[in-house]
N, C-alpha and C positions, 0 to 999 in steps of 0.2 A: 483239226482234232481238238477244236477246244470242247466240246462235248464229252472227248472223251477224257480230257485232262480234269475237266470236273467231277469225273465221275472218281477219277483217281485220288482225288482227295476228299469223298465223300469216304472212299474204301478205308483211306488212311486216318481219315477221322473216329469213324466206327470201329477200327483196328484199338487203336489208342483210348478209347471209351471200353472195350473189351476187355484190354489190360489191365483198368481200373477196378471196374469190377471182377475182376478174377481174384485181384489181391485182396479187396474187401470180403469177396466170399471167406478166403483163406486164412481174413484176420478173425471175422465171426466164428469159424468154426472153431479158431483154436479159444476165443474169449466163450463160445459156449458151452467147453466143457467148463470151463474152470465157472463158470456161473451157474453150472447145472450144480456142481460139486457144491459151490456155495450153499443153495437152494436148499441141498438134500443135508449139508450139516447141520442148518438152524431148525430143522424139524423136529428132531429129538429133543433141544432145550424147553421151545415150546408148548411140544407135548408135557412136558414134565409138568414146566409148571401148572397148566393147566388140571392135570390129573393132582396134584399140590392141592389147588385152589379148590377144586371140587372137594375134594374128601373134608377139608376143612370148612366147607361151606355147610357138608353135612353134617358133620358133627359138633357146629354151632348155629344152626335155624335160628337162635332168638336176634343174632345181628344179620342186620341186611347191607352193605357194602351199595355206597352211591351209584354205581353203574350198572346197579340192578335191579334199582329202581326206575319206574316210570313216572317220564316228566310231564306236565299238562302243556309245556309250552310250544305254542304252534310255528315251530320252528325247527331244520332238519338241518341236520352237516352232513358234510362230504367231505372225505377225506381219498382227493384224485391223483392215482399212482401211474405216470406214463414215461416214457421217455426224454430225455433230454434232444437227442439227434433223430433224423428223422433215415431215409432209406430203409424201414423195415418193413413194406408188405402196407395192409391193412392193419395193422395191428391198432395202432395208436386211434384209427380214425372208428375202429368198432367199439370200442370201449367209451370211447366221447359219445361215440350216436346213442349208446345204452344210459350213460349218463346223463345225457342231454332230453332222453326219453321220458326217464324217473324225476327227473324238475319238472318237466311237464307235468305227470301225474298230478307230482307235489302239487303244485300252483295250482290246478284244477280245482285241487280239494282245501286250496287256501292256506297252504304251509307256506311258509315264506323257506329259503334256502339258503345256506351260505357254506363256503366253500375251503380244502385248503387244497393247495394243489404240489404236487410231489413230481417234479419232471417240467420241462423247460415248454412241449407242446402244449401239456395239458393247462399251462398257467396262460398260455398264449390266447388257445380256445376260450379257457374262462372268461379272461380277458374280455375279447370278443363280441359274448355272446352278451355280456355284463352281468354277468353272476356277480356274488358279491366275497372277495377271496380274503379272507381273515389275517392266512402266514401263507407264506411259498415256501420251496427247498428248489435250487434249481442247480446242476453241474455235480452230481452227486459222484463222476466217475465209472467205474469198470466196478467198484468197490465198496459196496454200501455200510457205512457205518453206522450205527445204533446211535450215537450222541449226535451226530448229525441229524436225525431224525425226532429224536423228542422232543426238539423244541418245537417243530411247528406243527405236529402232531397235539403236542401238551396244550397249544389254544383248543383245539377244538374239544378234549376230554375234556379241560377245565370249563368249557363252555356247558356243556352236558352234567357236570358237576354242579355246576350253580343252576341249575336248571333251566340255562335258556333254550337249550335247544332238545327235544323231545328223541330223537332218534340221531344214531351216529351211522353212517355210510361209510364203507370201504370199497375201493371202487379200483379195479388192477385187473391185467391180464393173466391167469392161470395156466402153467406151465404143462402140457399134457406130455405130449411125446415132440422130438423135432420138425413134424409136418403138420401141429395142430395145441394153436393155445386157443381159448374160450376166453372171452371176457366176463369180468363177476362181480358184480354187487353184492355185498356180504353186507349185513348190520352188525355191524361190530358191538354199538349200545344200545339199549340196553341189554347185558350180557342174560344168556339163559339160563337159567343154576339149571335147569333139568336136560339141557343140551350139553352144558358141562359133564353132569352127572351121566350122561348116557355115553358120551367120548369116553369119560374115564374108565365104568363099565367096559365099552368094545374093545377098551387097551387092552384090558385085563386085570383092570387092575381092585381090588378090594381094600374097604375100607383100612385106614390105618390110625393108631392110634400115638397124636402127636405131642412132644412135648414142647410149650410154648415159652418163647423169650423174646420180648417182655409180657405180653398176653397179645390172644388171640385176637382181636381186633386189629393193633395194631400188624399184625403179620397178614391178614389177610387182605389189609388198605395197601400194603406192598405187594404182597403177589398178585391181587388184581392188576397194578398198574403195571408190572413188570411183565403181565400176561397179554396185558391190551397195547404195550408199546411191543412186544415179541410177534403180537398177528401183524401188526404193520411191519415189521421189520419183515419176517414172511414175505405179507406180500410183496416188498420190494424187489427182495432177492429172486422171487419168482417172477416178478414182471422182467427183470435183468435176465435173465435166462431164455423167456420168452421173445424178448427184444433179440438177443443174439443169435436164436434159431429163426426166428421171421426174417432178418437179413442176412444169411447167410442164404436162406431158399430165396427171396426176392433177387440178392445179388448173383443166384444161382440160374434164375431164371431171365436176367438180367445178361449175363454172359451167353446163354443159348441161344437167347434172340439176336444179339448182335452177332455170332456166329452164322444163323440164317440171312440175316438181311447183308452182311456181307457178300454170302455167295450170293445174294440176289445180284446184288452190283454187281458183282463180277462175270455173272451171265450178261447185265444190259452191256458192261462194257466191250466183251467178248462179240457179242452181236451188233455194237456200233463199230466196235473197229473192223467185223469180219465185213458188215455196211461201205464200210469208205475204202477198203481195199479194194472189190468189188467195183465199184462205181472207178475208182483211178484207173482199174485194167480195162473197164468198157472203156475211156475215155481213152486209153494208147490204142486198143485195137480199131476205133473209129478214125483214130486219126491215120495209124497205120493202113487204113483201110481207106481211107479220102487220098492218101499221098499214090 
């Protein structure tokens, strides 16, 4: 029976692989609400300031704020938001291929690229492929914080600021519902005043008339930046969300397989032992049969 003793610990292997991920399903699901919750609280701040920013942008046209301007320099960032751990699906590897797509363009058309990467895969990929990676953030947790993220975020706007780099990339997976995130390339810089203007409008919201301290310039070189490190924070939170719904269905579907290929074994072993009983009782009744 050693065929079938093998088989028995192919059974007990895949038993014990099953376990595994059952409790990982069970850790994602509970870390995806609390990521989802995350996700849906930093929306509102956001929005505000953005709707902030607009109104203010309107009712002083004669200043133009550096991130909305257009740079001549033939040079684009990336600023790449992925996972730190891997077990989630597809997720991490669509978002690289989209990314991986848009350097391509780039380079076709003679932009040169350079990169920051936000997540432990994605610096890996960079890595790799030899982009050229400015700052990382890597081990960010269950728990994204804002000051943890400005810094290496703040090379690439500063980059954009001085004018090296003509366009600003935000690059993360977008949180839809639990069976479906979309990966997204968003341009972050240069900012749209009239895509601003038209958000703030859909809010609802009408012009308002501000009082300024210290002036207006100065407040609006703050709410810009407070508005462009808030869509990265965004997108983190919703890459976090998205990360924990794609593993908990990968771990989900992860456990259903192993559940199938179990009772596979369990039929072959079923049918080799019903095999060698079969064969032992031909082998008494011939012999009972020769004596």
């Amino acid at each position: 029976m050693a065929v079938g003793k093998e088989i028995r610990g192919k059974i007990k292997s895949v038993e014990n692989t099953k376990k595994i991920t059952k409790a990982m399903e069970m850790v994602a699901a509970s870390k995806m609400r609390k990521a989802q919750e995350r996700m849906r609280a930093a929306r509102p701040y956001s929005e505000k300031v953005r709707n902030i920013a607009a109104n203010l942008g309107k009712a002083n046209p004669e200043y133009t704020h550096a991130f909305m301007q257009t740079n001549e320099a033939k040079s684009a960032g990336f600023i790449v938001v992925t996972t730190d751990k891997g077990l989630c699906g597809g997720m991490n590897t669509n978002i690289l291929r989209a990314v991986t797509n848009k350097i391509k363009d780039l380079q076709t058309a003679g932009v040169g690229t350079e990169a920051v990467a936000i997540g432990n895969k994605g610096l890996g990929f960079l890595n790799r492929i030899g982009a050229k990676v400015v700052s990382h953030m890597t081990q960010l947790g269950d728990k994204p914080h804002l000051d943890a993220l400005i810094g290496p975020s703040k090379v690439m706007l500063d980059a954009y600021a001085k004018g090296e780099v003509n366009a600003v990339y935000l690059c993360y997976t977008r949180f839809i519902n639990t069976m479906k995130q979309e990966p997204v390339i968003m341009q972050l810089l240069p900012l749209s005043n009239e895509t601003m203007q038209a958000e703030s409008k859909d809010a609802g919201g009408h012009a308002w008339d501000y009082l300024y301290e210290p002036d207006p310039q100065t407040v609006i070189d703050e709410l810009l930046i407070r508005y462009t490190e808030s869509l990265v924070y965004q997108a983190v939170a919703e890459n976090m969300a998205s990360e924990q719904s794609a593993r908990m269905v990968a771990m989900k579907s992860a456990t259903d397989n192993a559940g199938e290929v179990i009772g596979e074994l369990k039929l072959v072993y079923n049918k080799t032992r019903q095999a060698a009983i079969t064969k032992e009782l031909s082998e008494i009744v011939a012999g009972a049969a020769a004596v």
